[in-house]
FIGU-741764 format. One record per residue: x, y, z of N, C-alpha, C in turn. Coordinates in Angstrom, 1 decimal. Layout:
FIGU-741764
+--------+--------+--------+--------+---------+--------+--------+--------+--------+
|  neast | nnorth |    nup | caeast | canorth |   caup |  ceast | cnorth |    cup |
+--------+--------+--------+--------+---------+--------+--------+--------+--------+
|      X |      Y |      Z |      X |       Y |      Z |      X |      Y |      Z |
...
+--------+--------+--------+--------+---------+--------+--------+--------+--------+
//
This chain:
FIGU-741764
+--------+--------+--------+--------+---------+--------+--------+--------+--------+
|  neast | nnorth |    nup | caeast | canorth |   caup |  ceast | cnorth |    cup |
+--------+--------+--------+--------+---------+--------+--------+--------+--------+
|  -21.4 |    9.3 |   16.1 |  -21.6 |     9.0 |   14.7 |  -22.2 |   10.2 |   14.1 |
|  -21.5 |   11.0 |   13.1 |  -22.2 |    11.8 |   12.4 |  -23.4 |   11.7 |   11.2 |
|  -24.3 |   12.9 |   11.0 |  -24.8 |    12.5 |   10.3 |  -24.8 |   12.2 |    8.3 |
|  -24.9 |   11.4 |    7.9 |  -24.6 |    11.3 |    6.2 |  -23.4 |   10.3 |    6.4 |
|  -22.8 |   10.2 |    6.6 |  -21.8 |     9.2 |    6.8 |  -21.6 |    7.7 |    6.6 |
|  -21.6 |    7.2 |    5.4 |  -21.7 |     5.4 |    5.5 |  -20.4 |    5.2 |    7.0 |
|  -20.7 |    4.7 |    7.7 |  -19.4 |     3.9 |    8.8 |  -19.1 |    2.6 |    8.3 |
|  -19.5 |    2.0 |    7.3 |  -19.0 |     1.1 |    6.7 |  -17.2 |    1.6 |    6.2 |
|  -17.4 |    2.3 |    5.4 |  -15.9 |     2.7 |    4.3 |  -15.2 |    2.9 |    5.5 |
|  -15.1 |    3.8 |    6.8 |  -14.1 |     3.6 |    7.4 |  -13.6 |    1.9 |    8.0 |
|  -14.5 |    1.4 |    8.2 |  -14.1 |    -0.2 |    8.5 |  -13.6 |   -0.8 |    7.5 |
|  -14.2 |   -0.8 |    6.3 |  -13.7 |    -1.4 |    5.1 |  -11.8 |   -1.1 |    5.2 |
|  -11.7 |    0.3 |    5.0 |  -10.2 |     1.2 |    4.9 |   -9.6 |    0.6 |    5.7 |
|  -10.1 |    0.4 |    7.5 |   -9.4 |    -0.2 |    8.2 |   -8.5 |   -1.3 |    8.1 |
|  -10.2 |   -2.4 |    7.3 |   -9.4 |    -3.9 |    7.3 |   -8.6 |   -3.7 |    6.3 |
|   -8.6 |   -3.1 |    5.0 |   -7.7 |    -2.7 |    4.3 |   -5.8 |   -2.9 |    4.5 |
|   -5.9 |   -2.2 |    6.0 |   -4.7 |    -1.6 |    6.4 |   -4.8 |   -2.5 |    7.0 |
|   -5.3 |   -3.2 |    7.9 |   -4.8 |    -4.6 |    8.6 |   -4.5 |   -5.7 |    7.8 |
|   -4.8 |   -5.9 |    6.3 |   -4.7 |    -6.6 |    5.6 |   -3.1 |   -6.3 |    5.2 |
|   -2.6 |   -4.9 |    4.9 |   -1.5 |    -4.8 |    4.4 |   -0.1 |   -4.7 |    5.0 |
|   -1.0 |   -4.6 |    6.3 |    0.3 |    -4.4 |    7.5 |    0.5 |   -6.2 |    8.1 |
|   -0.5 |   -7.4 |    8.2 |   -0.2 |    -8.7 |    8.1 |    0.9 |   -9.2 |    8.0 |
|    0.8 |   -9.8 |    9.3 |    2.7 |   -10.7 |    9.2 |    2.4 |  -11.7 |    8.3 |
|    1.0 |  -12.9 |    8.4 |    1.4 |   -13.9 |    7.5 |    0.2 |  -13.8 |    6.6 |
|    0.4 |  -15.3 |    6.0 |   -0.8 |   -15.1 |    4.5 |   -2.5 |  -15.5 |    5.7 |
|   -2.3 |  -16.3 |    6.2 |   -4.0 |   -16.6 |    6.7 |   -4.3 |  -15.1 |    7.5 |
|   -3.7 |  -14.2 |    7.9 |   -3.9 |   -13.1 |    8.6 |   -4.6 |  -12.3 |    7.7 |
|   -3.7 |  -12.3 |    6.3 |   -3.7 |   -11.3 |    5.4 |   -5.6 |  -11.5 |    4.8 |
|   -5.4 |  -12.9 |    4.2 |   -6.4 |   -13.4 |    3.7 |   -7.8 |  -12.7 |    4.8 |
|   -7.9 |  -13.1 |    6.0 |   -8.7 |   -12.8 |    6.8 |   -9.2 |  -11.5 |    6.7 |
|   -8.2 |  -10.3 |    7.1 |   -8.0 |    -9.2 |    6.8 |   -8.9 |   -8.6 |    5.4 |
|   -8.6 |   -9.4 |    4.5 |   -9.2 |    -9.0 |    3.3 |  -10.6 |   -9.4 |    2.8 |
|  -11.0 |  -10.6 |    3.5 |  -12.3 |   -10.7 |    3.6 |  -13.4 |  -10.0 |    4.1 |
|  -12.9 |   -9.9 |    5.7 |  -12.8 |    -8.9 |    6.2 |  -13.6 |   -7.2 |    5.0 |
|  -12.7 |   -6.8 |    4.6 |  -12.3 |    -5.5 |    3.8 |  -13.6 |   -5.8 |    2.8 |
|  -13.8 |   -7.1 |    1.9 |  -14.7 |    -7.6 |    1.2 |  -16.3 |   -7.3 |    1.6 |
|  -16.3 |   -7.8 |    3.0 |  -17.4 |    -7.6 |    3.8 |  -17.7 |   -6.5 |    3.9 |
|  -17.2 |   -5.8 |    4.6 |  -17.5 |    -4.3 |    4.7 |  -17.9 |   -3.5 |    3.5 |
|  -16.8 |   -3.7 |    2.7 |  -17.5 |    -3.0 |    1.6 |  -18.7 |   -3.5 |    1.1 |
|  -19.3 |   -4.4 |    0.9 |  -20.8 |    -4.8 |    0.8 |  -21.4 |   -4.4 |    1.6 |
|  -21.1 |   -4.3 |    2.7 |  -22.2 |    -3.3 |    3.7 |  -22.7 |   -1.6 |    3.5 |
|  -21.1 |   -1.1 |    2.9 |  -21.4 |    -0.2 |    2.6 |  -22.1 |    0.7 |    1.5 |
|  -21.9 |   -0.8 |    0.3 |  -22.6 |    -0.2 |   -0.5 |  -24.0 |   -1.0 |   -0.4 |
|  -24.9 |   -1.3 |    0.3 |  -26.0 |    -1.8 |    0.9 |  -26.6 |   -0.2 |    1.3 |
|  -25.9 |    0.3 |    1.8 |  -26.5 |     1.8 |    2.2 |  -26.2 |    2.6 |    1.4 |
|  -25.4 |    2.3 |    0.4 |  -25.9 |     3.5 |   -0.6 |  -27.3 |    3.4 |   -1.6 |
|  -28.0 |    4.3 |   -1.9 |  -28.2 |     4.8 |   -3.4 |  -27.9 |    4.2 |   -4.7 |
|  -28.2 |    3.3 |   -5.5 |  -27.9 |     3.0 |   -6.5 |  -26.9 |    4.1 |   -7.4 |
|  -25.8 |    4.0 |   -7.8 |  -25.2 |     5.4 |   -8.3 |  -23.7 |    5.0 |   -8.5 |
|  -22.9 |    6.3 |   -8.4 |  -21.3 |     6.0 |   -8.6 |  -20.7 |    5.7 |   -6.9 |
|  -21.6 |    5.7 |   -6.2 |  -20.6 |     5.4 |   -4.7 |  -21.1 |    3.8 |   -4.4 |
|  -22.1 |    3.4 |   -4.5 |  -22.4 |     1.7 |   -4.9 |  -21.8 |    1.3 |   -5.6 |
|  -21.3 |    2.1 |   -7.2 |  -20.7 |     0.7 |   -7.7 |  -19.2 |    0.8 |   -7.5 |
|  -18.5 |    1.6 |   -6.9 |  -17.4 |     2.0 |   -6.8 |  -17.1 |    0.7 |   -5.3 |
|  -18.1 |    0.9 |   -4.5 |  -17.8 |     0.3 |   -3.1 |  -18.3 |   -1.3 |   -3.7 |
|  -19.1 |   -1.7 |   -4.5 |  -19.4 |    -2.8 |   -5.3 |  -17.9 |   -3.3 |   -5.5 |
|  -17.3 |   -2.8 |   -6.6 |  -16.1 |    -3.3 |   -7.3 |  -15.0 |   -3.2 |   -6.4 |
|  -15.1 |   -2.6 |   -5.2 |  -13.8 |    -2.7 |   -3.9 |  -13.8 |   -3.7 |   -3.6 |
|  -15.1 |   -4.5 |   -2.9 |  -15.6 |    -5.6 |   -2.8 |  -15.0 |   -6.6 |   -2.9 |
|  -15.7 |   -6.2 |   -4.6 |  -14.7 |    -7.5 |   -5.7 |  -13.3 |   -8.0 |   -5.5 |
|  -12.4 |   -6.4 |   -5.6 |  -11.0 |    -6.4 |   -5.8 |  -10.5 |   -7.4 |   -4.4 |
|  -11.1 |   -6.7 |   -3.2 |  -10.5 |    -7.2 |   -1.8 |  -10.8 |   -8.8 |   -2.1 |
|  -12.5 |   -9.2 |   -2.4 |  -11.9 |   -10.8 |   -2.3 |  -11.2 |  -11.7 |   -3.3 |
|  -11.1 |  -10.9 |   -4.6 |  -10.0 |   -11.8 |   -5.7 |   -8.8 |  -11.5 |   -5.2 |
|   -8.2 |  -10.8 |   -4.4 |   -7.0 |   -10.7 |   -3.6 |   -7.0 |  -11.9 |   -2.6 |
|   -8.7 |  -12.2 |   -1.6 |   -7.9 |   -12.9 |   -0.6 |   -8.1 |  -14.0 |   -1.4 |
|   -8.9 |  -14.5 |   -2.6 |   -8.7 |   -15.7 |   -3.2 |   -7.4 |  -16.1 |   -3.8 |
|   -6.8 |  -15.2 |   -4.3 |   -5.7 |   -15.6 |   -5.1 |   -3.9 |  -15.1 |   -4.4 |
|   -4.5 |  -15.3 |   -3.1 |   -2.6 |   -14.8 |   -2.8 |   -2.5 |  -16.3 |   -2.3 |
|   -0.9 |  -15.5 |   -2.8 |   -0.1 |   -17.0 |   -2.9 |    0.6 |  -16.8 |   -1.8 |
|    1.2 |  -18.3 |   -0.8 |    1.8 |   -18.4 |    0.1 |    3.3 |  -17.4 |   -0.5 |
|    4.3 |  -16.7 |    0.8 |    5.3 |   -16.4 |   -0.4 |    6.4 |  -17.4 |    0.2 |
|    8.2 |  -17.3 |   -0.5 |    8.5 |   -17.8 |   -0.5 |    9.2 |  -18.1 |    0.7 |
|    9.4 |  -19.3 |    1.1 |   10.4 |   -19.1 |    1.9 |   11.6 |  -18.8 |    2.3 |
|   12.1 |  -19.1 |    0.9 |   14.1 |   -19.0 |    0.8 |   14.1 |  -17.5 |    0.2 |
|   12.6 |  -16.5 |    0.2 |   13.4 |   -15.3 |   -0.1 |   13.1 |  -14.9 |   -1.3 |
|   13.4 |  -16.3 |   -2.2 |   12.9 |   -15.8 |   -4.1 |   14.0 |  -15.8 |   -4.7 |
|   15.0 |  -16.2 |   -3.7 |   16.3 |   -15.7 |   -4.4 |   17.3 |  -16.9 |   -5.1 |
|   16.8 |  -17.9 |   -4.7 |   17.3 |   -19.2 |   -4.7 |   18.2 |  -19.6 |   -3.4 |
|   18.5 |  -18.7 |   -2.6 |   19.3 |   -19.0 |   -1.5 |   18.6 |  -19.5 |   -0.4 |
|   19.3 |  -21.0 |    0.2 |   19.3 |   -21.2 |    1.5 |   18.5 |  -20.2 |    2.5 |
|   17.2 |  -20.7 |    3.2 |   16.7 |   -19.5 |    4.5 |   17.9 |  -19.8 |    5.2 |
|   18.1 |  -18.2 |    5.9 |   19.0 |   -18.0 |    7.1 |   19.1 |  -18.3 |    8.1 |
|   19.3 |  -19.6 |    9.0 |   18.7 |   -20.0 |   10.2 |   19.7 |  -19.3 |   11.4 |
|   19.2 |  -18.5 |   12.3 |   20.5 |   -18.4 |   13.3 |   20.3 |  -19.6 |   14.0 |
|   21.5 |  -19.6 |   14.6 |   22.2 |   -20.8 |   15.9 |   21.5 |  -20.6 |   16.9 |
|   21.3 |  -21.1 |   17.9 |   21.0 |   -20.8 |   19.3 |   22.3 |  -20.3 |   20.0 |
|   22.2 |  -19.0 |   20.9 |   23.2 |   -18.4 |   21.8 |   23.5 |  -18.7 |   23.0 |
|   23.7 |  -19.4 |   23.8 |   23.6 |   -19.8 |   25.1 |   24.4 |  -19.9 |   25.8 |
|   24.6 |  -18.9 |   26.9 |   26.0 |   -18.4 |   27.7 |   25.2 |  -18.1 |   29.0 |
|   25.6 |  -18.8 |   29.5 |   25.2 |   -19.4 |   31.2 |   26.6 |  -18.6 |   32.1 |
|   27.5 |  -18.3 |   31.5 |   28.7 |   -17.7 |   32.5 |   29.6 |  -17.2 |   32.0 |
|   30.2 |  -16.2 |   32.5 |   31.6 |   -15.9 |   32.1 |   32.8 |  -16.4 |   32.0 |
+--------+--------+--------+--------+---------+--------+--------+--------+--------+
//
C-alpha cells in the first residue's frame, strides 16, 4: 500500500464494476451497496473538502440506484413472447 492513497476509492470503483457487469438484479443491488459502503469509508478518511463531498454524494448516487432498480423485464420490453428453447435429446444415430 502506498503512501497518500485512500484504498477505499479503488474498492468503491471496484464494486462499481461488479455492480455493472451483474447478471441479475439482487447481485446488482448487492454490488451497489457494496460501492455505497465504500465510498463512505472513503470519505471517512478524507479532510473535510472537495474529495469528501465528492465521495459523500457517490455514496448517495450508488445507494438511490440500489434502492430504486427495478426488476427488468422478462419478455424483453418488447411485448413479445420470452424465447424458450426445446430440449435436444439424441441418444443415437
Amino acid at each position: 500500500m502506498s503512501f497518500g492513497r485512500n484504498p477505499y476509492v479503488a474498492k468503491a470503483e471496484s464494486a462499481e464494476q461488479k455492480a455493472a457487469d451483474a447478471g441479475d438484479r439482487s447481485a446488482r443491488t448487492l454490488a451497489l451497496r457494496d460501492a455505497a459502503h465504500q465510498w463512505d469509508r472513503a470519505a471517512e478518511r478524507e479532510k473535510p473538502g472537495k474529495a469528501r463531498d465528492e465521495y459523500t454524494r457517490r455514496a448517495a448516487h450508488a445507494r438511490a440506484l440500489a434502492d430504486t432498480d427495478a426488476p427488468p423485464d422478462e419478455d424483453g420490453g418488447d411485448g413479445a413472447p420470452p424465447q424458450r428453447l426445446a430440449p435436444v435429446i439424441k441418444l443415437f444415430d
